[in-house]
C-alpha positions in Angstrom: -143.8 75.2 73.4 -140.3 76.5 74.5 -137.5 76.7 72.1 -134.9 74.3 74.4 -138.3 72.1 74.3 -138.4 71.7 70.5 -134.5 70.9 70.2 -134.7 68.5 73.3 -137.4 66.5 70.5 -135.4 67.5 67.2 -131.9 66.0 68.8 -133.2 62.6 69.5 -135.4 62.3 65.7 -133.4 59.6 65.1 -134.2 57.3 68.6 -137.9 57.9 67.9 -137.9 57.0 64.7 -136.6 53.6 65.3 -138.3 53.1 68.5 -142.0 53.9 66.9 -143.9 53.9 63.3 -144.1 57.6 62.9 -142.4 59.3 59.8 -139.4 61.9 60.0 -142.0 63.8 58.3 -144.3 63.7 61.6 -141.9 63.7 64.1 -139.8 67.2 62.8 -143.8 68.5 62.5 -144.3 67.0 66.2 -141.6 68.9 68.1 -142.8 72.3 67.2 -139.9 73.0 64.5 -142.4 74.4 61.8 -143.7 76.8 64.0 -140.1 78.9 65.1 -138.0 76.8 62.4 -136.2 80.5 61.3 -135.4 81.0 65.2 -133.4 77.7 65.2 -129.5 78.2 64.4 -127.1 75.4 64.1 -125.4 76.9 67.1 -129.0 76.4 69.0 -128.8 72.3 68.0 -124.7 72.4 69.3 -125.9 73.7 72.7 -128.3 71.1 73.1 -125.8 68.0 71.3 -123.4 69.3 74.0 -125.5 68.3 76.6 -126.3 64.8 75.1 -123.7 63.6 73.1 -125.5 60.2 72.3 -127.6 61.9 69.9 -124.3 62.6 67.5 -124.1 58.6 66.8 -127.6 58.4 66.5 -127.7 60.8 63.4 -124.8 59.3 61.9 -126.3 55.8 62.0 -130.0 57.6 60.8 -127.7 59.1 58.1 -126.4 55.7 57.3 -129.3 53.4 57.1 -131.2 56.2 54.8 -131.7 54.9 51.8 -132.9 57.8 49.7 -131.8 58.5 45.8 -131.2 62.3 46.6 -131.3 64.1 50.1 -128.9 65.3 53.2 -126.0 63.3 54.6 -123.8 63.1 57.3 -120.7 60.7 57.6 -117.0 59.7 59.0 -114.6 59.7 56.5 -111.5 57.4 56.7 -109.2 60.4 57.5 -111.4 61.1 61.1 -112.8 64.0 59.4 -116.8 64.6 59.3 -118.6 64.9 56.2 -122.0 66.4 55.9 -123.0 66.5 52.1 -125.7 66.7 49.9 -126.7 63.9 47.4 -128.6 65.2 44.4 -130.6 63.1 41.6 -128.8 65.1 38.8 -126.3 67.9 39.5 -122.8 68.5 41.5 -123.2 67.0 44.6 -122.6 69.4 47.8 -119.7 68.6 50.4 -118.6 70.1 53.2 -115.8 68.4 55.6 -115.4 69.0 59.2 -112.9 68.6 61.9 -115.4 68.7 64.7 -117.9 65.9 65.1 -120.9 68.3 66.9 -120.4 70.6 64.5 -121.4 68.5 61.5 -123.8 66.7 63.1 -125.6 70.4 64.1 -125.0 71.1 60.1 -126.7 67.8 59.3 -129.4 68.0 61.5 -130.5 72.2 60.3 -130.3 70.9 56.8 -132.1 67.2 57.3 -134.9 69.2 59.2 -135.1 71.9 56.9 -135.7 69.0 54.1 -138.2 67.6 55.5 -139.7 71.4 56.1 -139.7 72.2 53.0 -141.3 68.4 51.8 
């Protein structure tokens, strides 16, 4: 499978997810990520959102409606800024802020994926 194949699948996790029963789990495994995961950048995943900006609003809603005790996040914060953090069971929580809206969501996305890689 083709590298622009695999991102095509990763962007739109989040519309398969609610569309179907599979797991994140399956559907990161499904695309083909596991097999070139340390060729994909987060500039790789910003070429693709480029292209279909929908996905962006998909992974913030995803983000939203997870309701994990620890993992990845991405939000809007009331100052228009993006946030992409990381929510820990015990620890300092991880935050980083953005300014651009494909870049965090790119951020989100490596580091969600890479989670669920690494399950």
């Amino acid at each position: 499978m083709k590298k622009t194949d695999i991102l095509n699948k990763i962007i739109y996790i989040p519309k398969q997810f609610l569309n179907g029963n599979d797991s994140v789990y399956s559907l990161v495994k499904e695309s083909g990520y596991f097999e070139i995961y340390n060729q994909i950048k987060e500039s790789d995943i910003i070429d693709v959102l480029v292209k279909h900006l929908d996905c962006i609003d998909q992974w913030l809603s995803h983000s939203e409606n997870n309701r994990s005790g620890s993992g990845w996040y991405f939000k809007q914060n009331d100052n228009g800024k993006y946030i992409v953090g990381y929510l820990p069971i015990e620890g300092n929580m991880k935050v980083t802020e953005y300014l651009d809206k494909i870049e965090a969501c790119a951020a989100f996305v490596k580091q969600k994926i890479e989670e669920v890689r690494n399950a």
